[in-house]
The first five atom37 places (N, CA, C, CB, O) and aatype in JSON, in Angstrom:
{
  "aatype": [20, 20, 20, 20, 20, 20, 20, 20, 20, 20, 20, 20, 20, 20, 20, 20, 20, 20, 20, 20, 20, 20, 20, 20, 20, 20, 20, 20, 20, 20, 20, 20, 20, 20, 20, 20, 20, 20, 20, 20, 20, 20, 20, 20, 20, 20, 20, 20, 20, 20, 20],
  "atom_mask": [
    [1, 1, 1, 1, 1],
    [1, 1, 1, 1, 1],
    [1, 1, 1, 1, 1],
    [1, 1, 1, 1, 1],
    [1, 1, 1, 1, 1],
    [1, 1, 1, 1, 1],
    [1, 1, 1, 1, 1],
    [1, 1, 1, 1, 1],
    [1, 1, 1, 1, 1],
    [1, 1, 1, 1, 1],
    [1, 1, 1, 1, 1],
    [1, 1, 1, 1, 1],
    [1, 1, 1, 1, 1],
    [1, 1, 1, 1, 1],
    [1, 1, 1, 1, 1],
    [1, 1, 1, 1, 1],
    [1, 1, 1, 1, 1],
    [1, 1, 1, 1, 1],
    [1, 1, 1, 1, 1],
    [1, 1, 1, 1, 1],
    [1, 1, 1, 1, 1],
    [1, 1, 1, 1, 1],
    [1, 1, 1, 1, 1],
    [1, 1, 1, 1, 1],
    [1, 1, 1, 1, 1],
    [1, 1, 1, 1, 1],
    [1, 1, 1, 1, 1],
    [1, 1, 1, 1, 1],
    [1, 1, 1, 1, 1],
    [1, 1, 1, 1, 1],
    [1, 1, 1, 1, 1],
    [1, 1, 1, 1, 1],
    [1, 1, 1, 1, 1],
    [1, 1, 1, 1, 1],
    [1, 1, 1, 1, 1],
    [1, 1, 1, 1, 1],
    [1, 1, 1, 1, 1],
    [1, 1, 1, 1, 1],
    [1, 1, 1, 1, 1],
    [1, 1, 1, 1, 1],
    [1, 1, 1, 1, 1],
    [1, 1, 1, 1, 1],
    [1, 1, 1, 1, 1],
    [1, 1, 1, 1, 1],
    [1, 1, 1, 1, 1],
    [1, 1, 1, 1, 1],
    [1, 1, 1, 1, 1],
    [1, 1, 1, 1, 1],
    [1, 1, 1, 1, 1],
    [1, 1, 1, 1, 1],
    [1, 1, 1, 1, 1]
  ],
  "atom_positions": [
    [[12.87, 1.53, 8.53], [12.22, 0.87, 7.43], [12.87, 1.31, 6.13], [10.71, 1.18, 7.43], [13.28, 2.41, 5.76]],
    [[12.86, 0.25, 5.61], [13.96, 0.47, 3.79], [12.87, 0.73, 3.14], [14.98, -1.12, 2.8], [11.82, 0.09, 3.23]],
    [[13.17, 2.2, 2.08], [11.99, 2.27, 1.24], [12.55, 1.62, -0.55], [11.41, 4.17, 1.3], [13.75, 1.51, -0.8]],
    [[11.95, 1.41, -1.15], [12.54, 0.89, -2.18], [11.97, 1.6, -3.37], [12.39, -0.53, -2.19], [10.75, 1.62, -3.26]],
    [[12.37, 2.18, -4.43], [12.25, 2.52, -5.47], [11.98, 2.23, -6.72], [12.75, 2.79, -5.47], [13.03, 2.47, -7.3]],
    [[11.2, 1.85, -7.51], [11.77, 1.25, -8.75], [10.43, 1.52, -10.09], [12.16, -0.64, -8.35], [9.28, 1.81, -9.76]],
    [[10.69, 1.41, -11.04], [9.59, 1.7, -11.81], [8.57, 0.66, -12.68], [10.12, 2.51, -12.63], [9.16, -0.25, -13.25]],
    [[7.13, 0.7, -12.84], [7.24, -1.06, -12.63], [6.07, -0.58, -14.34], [6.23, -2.28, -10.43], [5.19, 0.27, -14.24]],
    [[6.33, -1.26, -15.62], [5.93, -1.11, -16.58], [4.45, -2.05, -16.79], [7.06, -1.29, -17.36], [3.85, -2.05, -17.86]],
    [[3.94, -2.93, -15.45], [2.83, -3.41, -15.66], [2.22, -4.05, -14.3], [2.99, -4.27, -16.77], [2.56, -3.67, -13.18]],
    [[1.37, -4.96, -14.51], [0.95, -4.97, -12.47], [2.16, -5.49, -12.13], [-0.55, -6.22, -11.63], [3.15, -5.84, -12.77]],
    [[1.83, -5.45, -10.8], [3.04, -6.16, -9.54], [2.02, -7.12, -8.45], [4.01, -4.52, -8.32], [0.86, -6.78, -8.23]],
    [[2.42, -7.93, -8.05], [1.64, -8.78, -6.84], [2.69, -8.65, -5.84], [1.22, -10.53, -7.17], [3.88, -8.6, -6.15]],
    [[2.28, -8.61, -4.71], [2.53, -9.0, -3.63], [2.05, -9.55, -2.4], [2.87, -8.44, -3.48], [0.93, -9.15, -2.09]],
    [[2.56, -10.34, -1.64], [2.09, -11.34, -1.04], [3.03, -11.22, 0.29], [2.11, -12.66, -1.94], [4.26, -11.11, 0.32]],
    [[1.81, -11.31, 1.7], [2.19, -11.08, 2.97], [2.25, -11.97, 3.69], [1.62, -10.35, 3.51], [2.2, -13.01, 3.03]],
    [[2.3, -12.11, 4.44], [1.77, -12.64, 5.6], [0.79, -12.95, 6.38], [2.03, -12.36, 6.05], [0.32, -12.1, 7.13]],
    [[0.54, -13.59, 6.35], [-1.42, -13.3, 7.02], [-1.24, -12.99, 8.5], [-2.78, -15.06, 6.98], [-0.38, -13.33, 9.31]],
    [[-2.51, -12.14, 8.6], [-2.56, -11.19, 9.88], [-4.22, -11.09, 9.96], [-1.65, -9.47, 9.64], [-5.01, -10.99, 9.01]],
    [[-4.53, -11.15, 11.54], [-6.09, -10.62, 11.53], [-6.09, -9.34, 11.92], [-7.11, -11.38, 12.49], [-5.51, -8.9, 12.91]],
    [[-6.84, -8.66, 11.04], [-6.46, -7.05, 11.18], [-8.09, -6.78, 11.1], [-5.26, -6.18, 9.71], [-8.78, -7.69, 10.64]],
    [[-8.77, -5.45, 11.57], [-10.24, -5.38, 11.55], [-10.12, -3.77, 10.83], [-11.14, -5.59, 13.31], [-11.08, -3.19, 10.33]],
    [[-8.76, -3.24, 10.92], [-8.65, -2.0, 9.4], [-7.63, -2.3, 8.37], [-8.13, -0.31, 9.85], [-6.76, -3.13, 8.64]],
    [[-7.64, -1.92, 7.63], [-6.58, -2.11, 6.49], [-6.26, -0.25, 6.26], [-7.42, -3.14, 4.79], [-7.1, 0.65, 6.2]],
    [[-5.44, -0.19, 6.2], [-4.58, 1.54, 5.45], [-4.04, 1.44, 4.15], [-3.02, 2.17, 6.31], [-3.1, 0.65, 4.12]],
    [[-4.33, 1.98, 3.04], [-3.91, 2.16, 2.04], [-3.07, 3.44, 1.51], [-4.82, 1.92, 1.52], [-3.76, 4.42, 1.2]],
    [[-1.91, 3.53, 1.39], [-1.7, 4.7, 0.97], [-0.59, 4.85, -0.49], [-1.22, 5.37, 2.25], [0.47, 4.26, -0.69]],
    [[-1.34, 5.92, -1.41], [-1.01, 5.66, -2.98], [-0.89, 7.11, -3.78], [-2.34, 4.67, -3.74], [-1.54, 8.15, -3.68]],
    [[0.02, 6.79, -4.45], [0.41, 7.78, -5.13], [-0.03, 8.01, -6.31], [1.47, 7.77, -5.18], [0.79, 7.72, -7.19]],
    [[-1.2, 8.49, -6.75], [-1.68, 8.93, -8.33], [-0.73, 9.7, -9.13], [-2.98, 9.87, -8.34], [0.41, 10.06, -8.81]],
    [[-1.52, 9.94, -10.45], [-0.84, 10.63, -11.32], [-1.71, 11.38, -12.7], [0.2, 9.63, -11.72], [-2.79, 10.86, -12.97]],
    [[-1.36, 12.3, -13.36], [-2.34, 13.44, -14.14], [-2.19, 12.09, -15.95], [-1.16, 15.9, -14.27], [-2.87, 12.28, -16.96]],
    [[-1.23, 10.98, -15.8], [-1.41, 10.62, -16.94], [-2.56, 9.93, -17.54], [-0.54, 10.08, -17.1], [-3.35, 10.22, -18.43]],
    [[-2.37, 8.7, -16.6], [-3.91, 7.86, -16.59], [-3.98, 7.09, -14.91], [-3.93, 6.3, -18.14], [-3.23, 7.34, -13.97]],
    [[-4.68, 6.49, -14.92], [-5.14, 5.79, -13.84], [-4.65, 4.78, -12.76], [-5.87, 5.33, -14.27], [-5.34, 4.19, -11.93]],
    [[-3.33, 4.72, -12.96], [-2.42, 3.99, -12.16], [-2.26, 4.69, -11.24], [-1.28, 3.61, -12.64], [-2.27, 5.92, -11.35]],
    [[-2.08, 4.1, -10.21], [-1.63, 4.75, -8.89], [-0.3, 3.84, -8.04], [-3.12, 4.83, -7.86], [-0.13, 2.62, -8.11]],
    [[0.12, 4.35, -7.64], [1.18, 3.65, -7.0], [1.33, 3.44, -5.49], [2.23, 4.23, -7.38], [1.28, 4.3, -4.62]],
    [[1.53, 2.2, -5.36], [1.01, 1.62, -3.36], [2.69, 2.36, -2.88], [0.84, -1.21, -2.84], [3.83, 2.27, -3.36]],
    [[2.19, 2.98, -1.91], [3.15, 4.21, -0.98], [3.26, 2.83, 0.21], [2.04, 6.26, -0.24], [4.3, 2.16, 0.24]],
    [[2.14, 2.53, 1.09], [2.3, 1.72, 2.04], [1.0, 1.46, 2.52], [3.17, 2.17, 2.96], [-0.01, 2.16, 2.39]],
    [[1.13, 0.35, 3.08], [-0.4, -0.57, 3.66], [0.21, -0.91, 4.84], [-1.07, -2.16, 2.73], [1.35, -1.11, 5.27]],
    [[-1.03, -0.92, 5.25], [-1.03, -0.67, 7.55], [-2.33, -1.92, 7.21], [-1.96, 1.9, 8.84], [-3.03, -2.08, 6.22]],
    [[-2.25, -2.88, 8.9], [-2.66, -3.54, 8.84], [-3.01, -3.18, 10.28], [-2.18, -4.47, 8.26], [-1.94, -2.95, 10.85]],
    [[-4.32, -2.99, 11.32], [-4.53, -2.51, 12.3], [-5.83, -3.71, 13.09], [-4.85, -0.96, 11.92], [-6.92, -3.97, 12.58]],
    [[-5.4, -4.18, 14.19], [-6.53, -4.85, 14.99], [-8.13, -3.67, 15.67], [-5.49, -5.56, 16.48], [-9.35, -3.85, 15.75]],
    [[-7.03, -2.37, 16.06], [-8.05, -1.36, 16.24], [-7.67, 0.21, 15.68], [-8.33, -1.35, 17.81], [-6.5, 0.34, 15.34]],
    [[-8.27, 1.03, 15.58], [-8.39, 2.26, 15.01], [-8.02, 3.31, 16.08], [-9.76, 2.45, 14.45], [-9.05, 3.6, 16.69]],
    [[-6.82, 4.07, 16.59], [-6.59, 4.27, 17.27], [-6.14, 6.09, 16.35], [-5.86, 3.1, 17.96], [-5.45, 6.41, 15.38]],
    [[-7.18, 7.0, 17.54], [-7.41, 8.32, 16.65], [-6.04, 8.76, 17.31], [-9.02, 9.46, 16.9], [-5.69, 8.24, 18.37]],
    [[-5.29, 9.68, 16.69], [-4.41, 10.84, 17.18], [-4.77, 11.88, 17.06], [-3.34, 10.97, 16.75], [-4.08, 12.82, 17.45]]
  ]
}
């Protein structure tokens, strides 16, 4: 998987694919300035499968 870098000075949209998923994963990178956080990666899951 290509990770991509870049610095983004206001929102961003993005747009998938549609999928029936019954979890969603969010994962984001905060910060001590203000309240932006930054999307690391999103999981799209039919079931919840513990490790």
């Amino acid at each position: 998987m290509k990770s991509i870098v870049k610095k983004q000075a206001a929102y961003e949209t993005f747009e998938f694919e549609p999928v029936q998923a019954k979890f969603i994963g969010y994962v984001g990178q905060g910060n001590a300035s203000n309240t932006w956080n930054s999307i690391i990666e999103f999981l799209g899951a039919r079931e919840l499968k513990m490790t």
